[in-house]
Structure formats: C-alpha cells, structure tokens
C-alpha positions as CSV (number, residue, x, y, z in Angstrom):
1,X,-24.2,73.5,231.4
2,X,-23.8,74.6,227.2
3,X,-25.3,72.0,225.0
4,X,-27.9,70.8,226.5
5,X,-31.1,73.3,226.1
6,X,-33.4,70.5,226.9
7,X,-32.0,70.0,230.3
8,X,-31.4,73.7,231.3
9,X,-35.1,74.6,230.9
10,X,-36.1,71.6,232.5
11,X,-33.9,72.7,235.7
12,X,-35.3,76.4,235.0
13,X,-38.6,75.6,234.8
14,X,-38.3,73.4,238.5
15,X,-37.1,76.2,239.9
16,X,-39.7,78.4,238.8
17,X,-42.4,75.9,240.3
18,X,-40.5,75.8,243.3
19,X,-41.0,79.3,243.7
20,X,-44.4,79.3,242.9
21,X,-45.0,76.4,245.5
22,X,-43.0,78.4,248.3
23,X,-45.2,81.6,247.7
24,X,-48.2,79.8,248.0
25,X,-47.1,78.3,251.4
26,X,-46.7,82.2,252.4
27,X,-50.3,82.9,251.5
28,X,-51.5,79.8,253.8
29,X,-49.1,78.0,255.5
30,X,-50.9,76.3,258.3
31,X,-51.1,73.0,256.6
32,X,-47.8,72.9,255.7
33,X,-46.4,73.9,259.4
34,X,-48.9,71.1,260.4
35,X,-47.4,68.8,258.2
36,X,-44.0,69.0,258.7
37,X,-44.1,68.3,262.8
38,X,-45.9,65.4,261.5
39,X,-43.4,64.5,259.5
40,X,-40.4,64.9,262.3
41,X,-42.8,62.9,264.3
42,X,-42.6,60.1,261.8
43,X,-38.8,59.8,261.7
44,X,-38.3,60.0,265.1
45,X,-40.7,57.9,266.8
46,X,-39.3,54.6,266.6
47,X,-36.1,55.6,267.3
48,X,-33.2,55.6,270.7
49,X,-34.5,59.6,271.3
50,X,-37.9,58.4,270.3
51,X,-38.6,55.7,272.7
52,X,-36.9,58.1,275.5
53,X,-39.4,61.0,275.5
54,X,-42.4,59.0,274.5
55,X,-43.1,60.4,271.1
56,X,-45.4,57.7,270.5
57,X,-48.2,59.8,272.4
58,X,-47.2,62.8,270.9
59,X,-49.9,64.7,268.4
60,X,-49.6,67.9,269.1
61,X,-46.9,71.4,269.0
62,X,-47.9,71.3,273.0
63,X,-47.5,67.7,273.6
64,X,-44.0,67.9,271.2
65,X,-43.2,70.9,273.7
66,X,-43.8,69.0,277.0
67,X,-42.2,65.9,275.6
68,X,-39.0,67.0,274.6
69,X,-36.6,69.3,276.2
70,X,-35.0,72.7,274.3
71,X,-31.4,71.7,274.4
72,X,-28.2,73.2,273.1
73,X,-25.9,71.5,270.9
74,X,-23.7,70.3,273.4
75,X,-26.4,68.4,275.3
76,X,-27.4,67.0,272.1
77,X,-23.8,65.7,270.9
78,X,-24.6,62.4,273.1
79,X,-27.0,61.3,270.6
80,X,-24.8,62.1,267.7
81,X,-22.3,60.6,269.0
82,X,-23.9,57.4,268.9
83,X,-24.6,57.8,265.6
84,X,-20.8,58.0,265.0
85,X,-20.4,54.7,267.0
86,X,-22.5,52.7,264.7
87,X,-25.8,52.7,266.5
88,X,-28.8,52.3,264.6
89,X,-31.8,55.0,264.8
90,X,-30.7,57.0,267.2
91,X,-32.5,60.4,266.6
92,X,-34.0,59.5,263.0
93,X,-35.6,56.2,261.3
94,X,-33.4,57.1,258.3
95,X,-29.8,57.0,259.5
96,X,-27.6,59.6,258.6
97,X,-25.4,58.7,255.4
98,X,-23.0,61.6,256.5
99,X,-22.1,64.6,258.8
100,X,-21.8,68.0,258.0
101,X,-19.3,70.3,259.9
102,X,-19.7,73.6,261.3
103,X,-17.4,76.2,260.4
104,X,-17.0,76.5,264.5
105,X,-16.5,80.4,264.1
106,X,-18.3,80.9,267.1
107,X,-16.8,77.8,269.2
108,X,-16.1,74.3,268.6
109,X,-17.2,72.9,265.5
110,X,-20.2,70.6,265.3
111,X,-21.4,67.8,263.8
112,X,-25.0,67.6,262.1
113,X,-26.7,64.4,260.7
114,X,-27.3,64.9,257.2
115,X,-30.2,61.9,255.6
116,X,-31.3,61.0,252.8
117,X,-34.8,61.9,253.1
118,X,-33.9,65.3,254.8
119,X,-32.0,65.8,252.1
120,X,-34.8,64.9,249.6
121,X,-38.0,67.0,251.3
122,X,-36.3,70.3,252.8
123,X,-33.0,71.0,251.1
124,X,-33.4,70.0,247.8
125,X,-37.1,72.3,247.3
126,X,-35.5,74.7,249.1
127,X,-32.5,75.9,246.9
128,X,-34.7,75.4,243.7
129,X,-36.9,78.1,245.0
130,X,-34.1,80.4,246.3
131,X,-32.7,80.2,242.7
132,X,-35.7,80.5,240.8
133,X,-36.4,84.2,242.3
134,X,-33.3,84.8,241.3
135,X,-33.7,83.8,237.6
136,X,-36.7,85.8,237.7
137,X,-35.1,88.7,239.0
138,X,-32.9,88.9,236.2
139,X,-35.7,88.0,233.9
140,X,-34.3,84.8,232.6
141,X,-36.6,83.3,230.0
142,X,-34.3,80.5,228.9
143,X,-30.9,79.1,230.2
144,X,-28.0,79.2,228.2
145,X,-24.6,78.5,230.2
146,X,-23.4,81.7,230.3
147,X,-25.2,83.4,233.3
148,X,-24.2,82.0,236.6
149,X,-21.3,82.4,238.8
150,X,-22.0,80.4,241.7
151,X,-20.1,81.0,244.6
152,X,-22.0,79.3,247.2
153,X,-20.8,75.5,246.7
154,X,-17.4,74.1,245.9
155,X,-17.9,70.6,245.5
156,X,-15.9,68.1,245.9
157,X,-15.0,64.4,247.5
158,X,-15.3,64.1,251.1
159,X,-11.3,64.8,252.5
160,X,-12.7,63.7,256.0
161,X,-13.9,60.3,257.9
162,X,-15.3,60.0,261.1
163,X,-15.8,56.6,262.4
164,X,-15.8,55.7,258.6
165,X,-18.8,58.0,258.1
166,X,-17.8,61.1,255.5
167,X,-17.3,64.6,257.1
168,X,-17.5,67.6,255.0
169,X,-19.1,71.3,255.1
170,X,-22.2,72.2,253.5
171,X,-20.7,74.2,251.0
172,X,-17.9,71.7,250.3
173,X,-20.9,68.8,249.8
174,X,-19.7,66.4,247.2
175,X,-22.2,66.5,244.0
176,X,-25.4,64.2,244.3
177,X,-26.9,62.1,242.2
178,X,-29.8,61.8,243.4
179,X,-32.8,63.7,241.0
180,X,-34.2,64.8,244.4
181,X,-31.5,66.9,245.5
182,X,-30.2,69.9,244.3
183,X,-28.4,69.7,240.6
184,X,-27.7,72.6,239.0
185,X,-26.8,72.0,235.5
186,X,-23.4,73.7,235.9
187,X,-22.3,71.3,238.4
188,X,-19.7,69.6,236.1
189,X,-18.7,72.5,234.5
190,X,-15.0,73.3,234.9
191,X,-15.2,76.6,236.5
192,X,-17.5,75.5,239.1
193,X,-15.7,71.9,240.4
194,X,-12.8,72.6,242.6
195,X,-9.6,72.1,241.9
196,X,-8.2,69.7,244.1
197,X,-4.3,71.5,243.3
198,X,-5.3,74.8,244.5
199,X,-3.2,75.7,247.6
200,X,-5.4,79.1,247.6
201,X,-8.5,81.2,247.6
202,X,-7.2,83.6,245.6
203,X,-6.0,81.0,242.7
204,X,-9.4,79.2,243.5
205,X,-10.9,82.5,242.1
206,X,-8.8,83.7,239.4
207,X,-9.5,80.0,237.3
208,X,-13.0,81.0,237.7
209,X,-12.5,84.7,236.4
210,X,-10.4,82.9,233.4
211,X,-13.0,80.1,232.4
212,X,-15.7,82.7,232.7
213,X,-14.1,86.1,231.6
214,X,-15.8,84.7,227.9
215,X,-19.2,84.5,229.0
216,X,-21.9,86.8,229.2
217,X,-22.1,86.4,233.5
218,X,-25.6,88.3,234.8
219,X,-25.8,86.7,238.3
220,X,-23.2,86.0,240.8
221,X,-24.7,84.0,243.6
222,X,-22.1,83.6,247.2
223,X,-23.1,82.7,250.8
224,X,-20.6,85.1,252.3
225,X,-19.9,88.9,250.4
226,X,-16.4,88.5,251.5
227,X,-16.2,86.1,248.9
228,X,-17.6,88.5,246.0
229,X,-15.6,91.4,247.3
230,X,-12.4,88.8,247.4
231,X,-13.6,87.9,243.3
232,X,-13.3,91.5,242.4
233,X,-10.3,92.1,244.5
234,X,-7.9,88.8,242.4
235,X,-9.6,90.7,239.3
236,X,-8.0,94.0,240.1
237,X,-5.0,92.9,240.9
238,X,-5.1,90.3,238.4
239,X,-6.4,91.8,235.1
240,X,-3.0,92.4,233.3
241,X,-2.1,88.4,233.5
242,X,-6.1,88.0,232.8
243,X,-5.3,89.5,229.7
244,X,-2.4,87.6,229.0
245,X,-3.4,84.3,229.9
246,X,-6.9,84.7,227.7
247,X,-5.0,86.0,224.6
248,X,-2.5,83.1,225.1
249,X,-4.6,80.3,226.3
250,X,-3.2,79.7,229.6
251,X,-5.1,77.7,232.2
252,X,-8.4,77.3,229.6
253,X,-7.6,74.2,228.2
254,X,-8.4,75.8,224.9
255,X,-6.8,77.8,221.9
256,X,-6.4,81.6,222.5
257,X,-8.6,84.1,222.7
258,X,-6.9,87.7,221.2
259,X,-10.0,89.2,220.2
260,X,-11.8,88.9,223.8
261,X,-8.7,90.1,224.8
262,X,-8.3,92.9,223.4
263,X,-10.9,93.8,224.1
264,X,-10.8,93.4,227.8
265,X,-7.2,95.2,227.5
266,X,-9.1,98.4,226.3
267,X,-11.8,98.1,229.0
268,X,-9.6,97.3,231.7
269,X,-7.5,100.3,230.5
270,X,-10.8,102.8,230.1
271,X,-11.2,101.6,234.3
272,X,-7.1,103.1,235.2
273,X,-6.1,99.1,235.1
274,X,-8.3,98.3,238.1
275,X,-11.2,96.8,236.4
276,X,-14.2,96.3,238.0
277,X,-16.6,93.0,238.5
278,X,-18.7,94.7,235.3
279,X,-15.5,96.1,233.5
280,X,-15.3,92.4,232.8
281,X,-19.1,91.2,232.4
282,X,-21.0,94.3,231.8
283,X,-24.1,92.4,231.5
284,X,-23.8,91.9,235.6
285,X,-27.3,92.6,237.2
286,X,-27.9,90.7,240.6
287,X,-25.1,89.8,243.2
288,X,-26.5,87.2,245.8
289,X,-25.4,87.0,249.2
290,X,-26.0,87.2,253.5
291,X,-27.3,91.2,253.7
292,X,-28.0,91.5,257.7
293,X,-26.4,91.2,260.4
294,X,-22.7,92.1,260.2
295,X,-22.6,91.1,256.3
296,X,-24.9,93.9,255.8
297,X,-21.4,96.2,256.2
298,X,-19.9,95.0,253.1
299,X,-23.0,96.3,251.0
300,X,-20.7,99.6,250.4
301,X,-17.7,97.3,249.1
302,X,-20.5,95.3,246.8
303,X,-21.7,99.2,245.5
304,X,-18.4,100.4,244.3
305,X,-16.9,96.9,243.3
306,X,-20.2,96.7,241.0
307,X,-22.1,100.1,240.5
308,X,-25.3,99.7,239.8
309,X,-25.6,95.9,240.3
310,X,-28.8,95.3,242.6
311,X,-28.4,92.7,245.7
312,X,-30.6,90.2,246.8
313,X,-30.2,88.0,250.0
314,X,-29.1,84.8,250.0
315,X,-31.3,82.3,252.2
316,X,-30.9,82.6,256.1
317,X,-29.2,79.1,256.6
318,X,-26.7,77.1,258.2
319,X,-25.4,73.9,258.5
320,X,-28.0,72.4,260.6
321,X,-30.8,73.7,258.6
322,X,-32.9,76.6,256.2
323,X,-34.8,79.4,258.4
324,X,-35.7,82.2,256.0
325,X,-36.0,81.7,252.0
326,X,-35.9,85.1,249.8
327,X,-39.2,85.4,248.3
328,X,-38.8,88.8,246.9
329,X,-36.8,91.7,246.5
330,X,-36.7,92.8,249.8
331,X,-32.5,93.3,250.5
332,X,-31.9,91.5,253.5
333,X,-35.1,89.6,255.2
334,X,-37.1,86.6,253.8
335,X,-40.0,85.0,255.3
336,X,-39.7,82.2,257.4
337,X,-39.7,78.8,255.6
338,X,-42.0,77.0,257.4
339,X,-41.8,74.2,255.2
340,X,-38.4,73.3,256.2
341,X,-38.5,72.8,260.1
342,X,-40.5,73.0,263.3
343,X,-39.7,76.9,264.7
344,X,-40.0,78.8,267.8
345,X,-39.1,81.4,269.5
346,X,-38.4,83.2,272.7
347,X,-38.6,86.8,273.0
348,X,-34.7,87.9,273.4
349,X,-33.7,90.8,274.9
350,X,-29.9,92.5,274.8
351,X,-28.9,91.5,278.1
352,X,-28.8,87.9,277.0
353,X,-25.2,86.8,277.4
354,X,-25.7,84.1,274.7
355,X,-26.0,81.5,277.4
356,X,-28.0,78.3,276.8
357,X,-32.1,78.9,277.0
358,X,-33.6,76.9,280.4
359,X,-34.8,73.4,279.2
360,X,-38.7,74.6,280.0
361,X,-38.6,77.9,278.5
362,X,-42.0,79.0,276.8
363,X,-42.1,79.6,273.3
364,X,-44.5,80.9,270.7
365,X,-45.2,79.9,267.1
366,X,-44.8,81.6,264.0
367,X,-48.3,83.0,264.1
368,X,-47.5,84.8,267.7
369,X,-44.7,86.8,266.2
370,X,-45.1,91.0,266.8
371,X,-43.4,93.2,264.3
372,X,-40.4,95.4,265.4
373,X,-39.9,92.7,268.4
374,X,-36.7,90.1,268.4
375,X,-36.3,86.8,268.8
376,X,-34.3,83.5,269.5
377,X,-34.8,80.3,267.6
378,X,-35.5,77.3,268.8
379,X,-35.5,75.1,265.4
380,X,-36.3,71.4,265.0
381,X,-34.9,69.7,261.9
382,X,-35.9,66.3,260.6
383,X,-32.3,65.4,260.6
384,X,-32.4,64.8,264.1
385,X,-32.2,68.3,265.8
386,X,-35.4,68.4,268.0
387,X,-36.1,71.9,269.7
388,X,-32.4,72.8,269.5
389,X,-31.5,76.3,270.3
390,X,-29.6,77.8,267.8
391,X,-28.3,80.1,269.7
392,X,-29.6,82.9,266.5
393,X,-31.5,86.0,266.8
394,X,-33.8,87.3,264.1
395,X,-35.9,90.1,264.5
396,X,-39.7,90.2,262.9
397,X,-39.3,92.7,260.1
398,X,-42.9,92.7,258.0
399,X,-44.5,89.9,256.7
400,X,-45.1,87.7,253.4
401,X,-48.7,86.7,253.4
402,X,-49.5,85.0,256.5
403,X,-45.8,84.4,257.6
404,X,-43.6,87.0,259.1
405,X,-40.4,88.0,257.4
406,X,-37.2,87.7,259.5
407,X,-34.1,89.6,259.5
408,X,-31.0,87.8,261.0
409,X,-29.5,89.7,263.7
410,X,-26.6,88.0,265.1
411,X,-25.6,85.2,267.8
412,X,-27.4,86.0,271.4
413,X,-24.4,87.6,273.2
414,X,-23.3,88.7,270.0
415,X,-21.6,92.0,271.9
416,X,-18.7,92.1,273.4
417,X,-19.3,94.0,277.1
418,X,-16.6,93.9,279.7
419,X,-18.6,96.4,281.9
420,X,-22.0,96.6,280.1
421,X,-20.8,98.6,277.1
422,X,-22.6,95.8,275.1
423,X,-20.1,97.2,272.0
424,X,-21.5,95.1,268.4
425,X,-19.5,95.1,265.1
426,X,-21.9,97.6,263.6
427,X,-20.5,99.9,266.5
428,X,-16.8,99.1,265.4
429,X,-17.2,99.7,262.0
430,X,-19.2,102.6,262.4
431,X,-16.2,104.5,264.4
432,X,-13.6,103.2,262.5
433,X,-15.2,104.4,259.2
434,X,-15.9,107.7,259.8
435,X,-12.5,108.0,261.0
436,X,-10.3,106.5,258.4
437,X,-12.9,106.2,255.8
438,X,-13.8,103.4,253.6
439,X,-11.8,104.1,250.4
440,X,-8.4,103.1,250.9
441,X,-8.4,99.3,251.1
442,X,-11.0,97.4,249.1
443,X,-11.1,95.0,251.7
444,X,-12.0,94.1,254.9
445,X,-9.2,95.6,256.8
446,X,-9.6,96.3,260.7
447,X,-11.5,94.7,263.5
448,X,-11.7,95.3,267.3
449,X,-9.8,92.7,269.7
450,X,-11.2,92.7,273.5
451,X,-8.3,92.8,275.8
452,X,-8.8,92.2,279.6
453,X,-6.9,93.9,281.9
454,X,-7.5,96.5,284.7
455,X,-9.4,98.0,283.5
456,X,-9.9,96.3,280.7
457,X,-9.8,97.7,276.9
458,X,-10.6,97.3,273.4
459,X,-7.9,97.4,270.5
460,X,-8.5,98.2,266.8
461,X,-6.5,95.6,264.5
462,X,-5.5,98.0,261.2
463,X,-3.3,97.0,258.1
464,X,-1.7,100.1,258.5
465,X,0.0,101.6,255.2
466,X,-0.2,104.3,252.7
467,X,-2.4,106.0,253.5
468,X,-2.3,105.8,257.4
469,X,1.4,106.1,257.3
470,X,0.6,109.9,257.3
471,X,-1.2,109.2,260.5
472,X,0.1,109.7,263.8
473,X,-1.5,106.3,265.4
474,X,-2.2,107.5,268.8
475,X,-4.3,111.0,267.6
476,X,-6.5,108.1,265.6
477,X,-6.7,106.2,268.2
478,X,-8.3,108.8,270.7
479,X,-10.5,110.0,267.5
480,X,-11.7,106.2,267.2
481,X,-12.2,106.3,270.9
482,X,-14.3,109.6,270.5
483,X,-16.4,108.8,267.8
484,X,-17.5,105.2,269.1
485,X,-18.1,107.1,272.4
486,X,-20.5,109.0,270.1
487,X,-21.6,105.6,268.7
488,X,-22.5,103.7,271.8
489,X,-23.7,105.5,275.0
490,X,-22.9,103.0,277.3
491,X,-19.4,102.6,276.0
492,X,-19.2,106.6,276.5
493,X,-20.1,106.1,280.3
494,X,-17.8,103.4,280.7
495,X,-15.3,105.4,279.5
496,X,-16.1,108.1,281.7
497,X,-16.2,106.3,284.7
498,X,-12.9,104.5,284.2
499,X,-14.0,101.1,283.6
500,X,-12.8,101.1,280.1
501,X,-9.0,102.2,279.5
502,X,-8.6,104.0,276.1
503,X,-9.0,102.1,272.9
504,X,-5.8,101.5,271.1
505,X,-4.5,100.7,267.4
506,X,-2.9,97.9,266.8
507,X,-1.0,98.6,263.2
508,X,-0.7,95.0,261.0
509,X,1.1,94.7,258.2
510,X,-1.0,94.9,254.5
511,X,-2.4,92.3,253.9
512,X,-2.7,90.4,256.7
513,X,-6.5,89.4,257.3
514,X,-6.0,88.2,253.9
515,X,-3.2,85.8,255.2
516,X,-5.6,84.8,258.2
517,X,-8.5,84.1,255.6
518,X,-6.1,81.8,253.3
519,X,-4.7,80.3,256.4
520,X,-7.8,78.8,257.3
521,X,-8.7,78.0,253.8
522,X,-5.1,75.8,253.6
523,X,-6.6,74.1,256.9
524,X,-9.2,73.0,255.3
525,X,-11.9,75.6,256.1
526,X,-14.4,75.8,253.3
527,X,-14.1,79.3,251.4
528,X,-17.8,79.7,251.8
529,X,-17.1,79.5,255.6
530,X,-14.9,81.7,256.1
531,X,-16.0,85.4,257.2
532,X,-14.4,88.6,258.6
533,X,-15.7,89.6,261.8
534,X,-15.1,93.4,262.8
535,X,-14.8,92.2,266.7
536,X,-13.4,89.6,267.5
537,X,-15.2,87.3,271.0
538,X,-12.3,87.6,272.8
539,X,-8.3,88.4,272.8
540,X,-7.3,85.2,271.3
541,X,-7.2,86.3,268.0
542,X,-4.0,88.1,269.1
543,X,-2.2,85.3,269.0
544,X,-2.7,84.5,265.7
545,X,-1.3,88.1,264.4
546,X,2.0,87.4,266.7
547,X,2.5,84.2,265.7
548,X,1.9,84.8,261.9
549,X,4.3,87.9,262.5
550,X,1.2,89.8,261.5
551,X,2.0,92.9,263.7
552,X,4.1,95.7,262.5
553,X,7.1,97.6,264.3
554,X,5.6,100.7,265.5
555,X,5.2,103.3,262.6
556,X,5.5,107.2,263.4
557,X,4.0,108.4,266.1
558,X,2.9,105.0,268.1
C-alpha cells in the first residue's frame, strides 16, 4: 500500500463515492429495490429453477411471491448440488465460478454459489461503501499505508475442491483481479497475506503486530471482536519478544529497529508490561466489528483493551449475502441495504423454535417494517438464493431516510429452553458477570452447556484459576443459579417448580477455549469464522472439553 499515492486516493476516493451513492439510496430507495428484483429476474429466468416456477411471467414482488416458494437451505441444496455436478444454469444464467463455505456454527456447513456478476454489482459496491464511512470517521483526507489493520479477510489460495469447483470461506476468498471487486490497496502487503506456515492464530497475529508495530495504525477493521480482543491479548503476552524481535529484526525481513524499540520498551513499561492495543499505536481511533447480538458482550473487553477508541459496526453479512451496511455512527444497527438483495420479512415472535418458515408464509416489504417490532428474513440473492430463509432475526431499530435500520438479534430459536425458560447468552453472561466479574481473564472464558437429564440442567463451563481458586465452586454455583434466577423469570419458575435441577460449574483448565478456538483454526476454520458463544445449542460441546482433556480435577470445594 506505501508508494503508490496515485493509487491510494484513487481507491479512497471510490470509497467515498460509494458512500455517497449508498446514502442516497437511503433517501429514495424505491428505484433501486425495483431494480434489483429485476435484476434477480434476469439471471434466473432462463435457467433449471427458472423454467420450473415460471419466472418468465413473473413482473412483479407478488407474482415473484406466488411463483417461488420460501425455502430453507436444505430444500435448496438440490439445486446446488447440481451445480456441483456440472449442470449448466441451474439457479443463475452466470454459473458460479466457486462456492463459499459456511462456518456451520449453527449446523452443517453450507455451500453458496458465488458469480461473477454477483460478485461485480452487490459485493464489490458494498465493502467500498462500508469502508469509506470508515475513512471518514477517522477523517482520512489522504491514504498513506500506515492506517489500516484489517482483520476481516485473510486471503489466500483456495486449499479446497469440490467436484473440481474451488471451496473456500468468505473471509479466506483468494485476492481478485478483477477492477470490479473489492481491492484494497494493502492486499499484497505482507502483514495482510496469510502465511501459509502458520500452524496458529495466535502466530497469525503476532507477524501482523510485528510488521505493523512501525506504523502509525488509526483503524482496525475485524468481522468478529473476538478477533480484536485475541490481537490485544498475543500483544500483552507478547510485548517483551515484540521488543526484542523489532530491535533485532526478527521476522521483518528488514534491518533493526532500536530506536522504535526503545521506545516501545518505555511505553510498554509505563503500562506494568501489559501493553495495551494503543500502548503500541497511540494514534488508534476506530475499532470495526459485529456490535449486536451476542458480540455486543465483548464491547467491555474492546473498552479496556483500547480506552477511548470509539466502535463502529461492521456490516450485517454472511456468507450468502449483505443485509445491513453502516451508514453512520450509530454502534450497532445499519440500514438495510436494499441494493444488495430482494428482502422480506415475517413478524417473529420468541416462541419460535428456529424451525423452517411454511413455504406460503406472508411477508411484508421493507416499507411495511414498525419500529420496536422483530423480524425474520426471508433474503433473495442474485447468486441463486431465491426467498431463502435465513433463519436471522433483526429487529427494526429507527430508520435512515426512507429505509429502516436493523439490529441483528440472533438465530430464531436462538434460546436454549428445556422447559420454556427460553435462557439467551445475554442471560448467561449477565449472571456469570456479576458473579465473578469481568476483570480477571481478558478473554472470553465461560459459557453455559445444556445438559438433559431428569430434570434436565444447565452447566457453566469456567477456566477456573487464580483467582477462582479462592472460590468454593459449589457456593458460586448456587450464587450463579441465584442471580440468573433474577435474570430470567421464567428460568426462576422453572426452577421453583423443579423442572430445572440446579446449575452447576464445570471448572476447565486456563486456557482452554483458547485451545478450542486454535483447534478449529488448525482444521481449517477461517479465523474470521470462528466466535465464542456464551451457550452452547446443546451438550455436545462436552465432548470436546473431555476429549481435549479440557476439564480439571475438581479444585477445593467441588
């Protein structure tokens, strides 16, 4: 990204009109919306799915609704699967060159078309105008190299085939070169390409902190905050060897540095030798990442791990498509990007188990959306994803212009309820902070495990060491049990009635969700992908801390 002024403000000044263009589609966004079921319309008439539902005849959102079924991913694999074999325009004119992979953290992974031309029209605008409100947020006149951390892509080649068709994350997309698509100048930067030698995410992180512990960083851009807090966490227990390597020139390909570090050495000493993310770029002022939902509990991590570093969302997405795009500085919501599929939406209320929506269920339009109200997606993607149910539900939060804002709430069936206790993350962490308190690890460290039985019960997952090893285990486990009793009425009446047992602590040794997280990463999960949850869906995850030998011997008191 250094040398080349020229082509850094050309890329700066695309994202700014990208911005510009998304902000008008806010103010009046009819045309737009019109257009781009027109467009899906286009490339899927004279295809297999095409010729199936009569798109031919179709004009209109109604005729698009009575035409085509809402279907979950499962009953939309057959299509994709002929893709795989070979067949021709299946679900889209412009045949997929690729397939992107699901991180499968909420089942079995899946499989999305990825073309050319949806590559082109919806992501390619889209991340230019995501970034350009960040530049403008942290009043970027001029690019110079020395700003950007971005977290949110770790390119590389494709390490998977499928029917001779490459397989790969989102986040693990190999670098295009197509002037459509999104090109960040920095993408052939050293710090930015992935190594294809590291075994880990925590050696992943520290050659980044190493190649960029000279620059003048402002903006640190992730999908996922566990990422960020994971970044500041291999700087804290990294900085002496930091140090060392700058001063030396280990692992820069360059001479020695001692004057940047010694003067690192004398901040990272003024911090107790636990430096902070702006202990080591003090110019830090805008970390990017997921705010809602359950990444919204990390915001207290991202406070103390930068102080006074402001946070902006990163855009709603997944692999099979963009829903929201930042537009502003609002923390966690952005409006709905109607320029980047066909949406609707079914009112959702909590006693939806998550299971698929009926083929023929009604839906509204972006325009029929009521503030303070919740709903699931139904989201069709010119990729080849017509009227699929995401399964996602978002909740109407204000409005940008003429096009509401959305805040991501979770999967429908998101809780886990054995009895109707309908217990959320947000309820785990809540009882489990108040009790313990936030301060000892600087990590995510705990999370609830549903165990059936009868009755059946939840468990609380806990690296347990200094300083819980004070604790007696069983008195904080009924004070857990207490304060989420407090937290969630209806697991307070379960309680009460005996259809829950008590809740119970499971200690794990330090460290170990850290193991987990680098497990999956040597599996060949993308970084990007992976996330803590603070409950898990059901008692599986068990096995995992047994088999990894994750589970202590009972400490004092157990």
């Amino acid at each position: 990204m250094t040398g080349n002024t020229a082509l850094n403000q050309d890329f700066l000044l695309r994202t700014q009109s990208a911005l510009a263009v998304q902000r008008k589609i806010c103010a009046q966004p009819e045309e737009t919306v019109e257009h781009v079921l027109g467009d899906i319309l286009a490339v899927s008439r004279d295809t297999g799915f095409g010729r199936e539902h009569g798109l031919a005849r179709v004009r209109s959102r109604q005729e698009w609704q009575h035409a085509v079924p809402i279907r979950s991913y499962n009953e939309l694999a057959p299509y994709v699967d002929r893709q795989l074999s070979g067949e021709r325009r299946v679900l889209t004119s412009d045949d997929p060159y690729a397939f992107l992979r699901t991180s499968g953290s909420t089942g079995r992974a899946k499989l999305v078309p990825t073309t050319d031309h949806w590559r082109r029209a919806y992501r390619g605008p889209a991340l230019y105008a995501q970034w350009g409100l960040y530049f403008e947020q942290i009043g970027t006149e001029q690019l110079t190299g020395d700003e950007v951390l971005d977290l949110s892509w770790e390119p590389g080649p494709p390490r998977h085939r499928l029917h001779g068709f490459p397989v790969y994350s989102i986040t693990e997309r190999p670098v295009s070169d197509d002037p459509e698509d999104w090109n960040p100048p920095w993408r052939s930067e050293s710090w930015f390409t992935r190594d294809p030698e590291a075994s880990s995410m925590t050696g992943l992180l520290y050659a980044k902190l190493l190649r960029l512990a000279d620059h003048d960083l402002r903006l640190i851009v992730s999908v996922n905050p566990s990422k960020i807090v994971l970044l500041a966490e291999t700087l804290k227990e990294n900085g002496e060897r930091l140090v060392r390597d700058l001063h030396d020139g280990r692992g820069i390909d360059a001479a020695g540095d001692p004057a940047l570090a010694g003067r690192l050495a004398e901040a990272f000493d003024r911090a107790g030798g636990e430096p902070l993310l702006t202990d080591l770029w003090p110019g830090l002022s805008l970390l990017v990442c997921w705010n809602s939902a359950s990444a919204a509990l990390y915001r207290p991590w991202l406070s103390r791990l930068a102080p006074g570093v402001a946070t902006l969302p990163f855009s709603t997405t997944g692999t099979e498509g963009i829903v929201t795009l930042p537009m502003d500085d609002h923390p966690s919501a952005g409006p709905l990007a109607v320029d980047q599929g066909h949406f609707e939406f079914v009112p959702w209320q909590d006693l939806d188990d998550g299971s698929p929506l009926p083929a023929d269920s009604p839906t509204l339009g972006y325009d029929e959306l009521e503030p303070g109200t919740d709903y699931r997606l139904v989201m069709s993607q010119a990729n080849g994803l017509y009227r699929y149910d995401v399964g996602d539900v978002y909740r109407v939060v204000g409005a940008v212009g003429a096009v509401p804002r959305l805040e991501f709430l979770g999967r429908a069936g998101f809780q886990s309820s054995f009895t109707g206790e309908k217990l959320t993350e947000s309820d785990v962490h809540t009882a489990v902070i108040q009790i313990l308190g936030s301060e000892p690890a600087g990590h995510p460290h705990f999370s609830g495990i549903p165990v059936w039985g009868t009755p059946p019960h939840y468990l609380v997952a806990i690296e347990w060491a200094d300083p819980y090893d004070r604790l007696d285990v069983q008195d904080t486990a009924r004070r857990i049990d207490a304060t989420l009793q407090e937290v969630n009425v209806e697991y307070a009446d379960k309680r009460r009635s005996g259809r829950l047992r008590p809740l119970q602590i499971l200690p794990l040794e330090p460290g170990a969700f850290h193991t987990i997280a680098e497990r999956r990463f040597r599996q060949g999960t993308a970084g990007a992908q992976i996330k803590h949850h603070w409950l898990q869906k059901d008692s599986a995850f068990l096995d995992i801390l047994r088999e990894l030998g994750l589970v202590r011997a009972c400490p004092t008191g157990m």
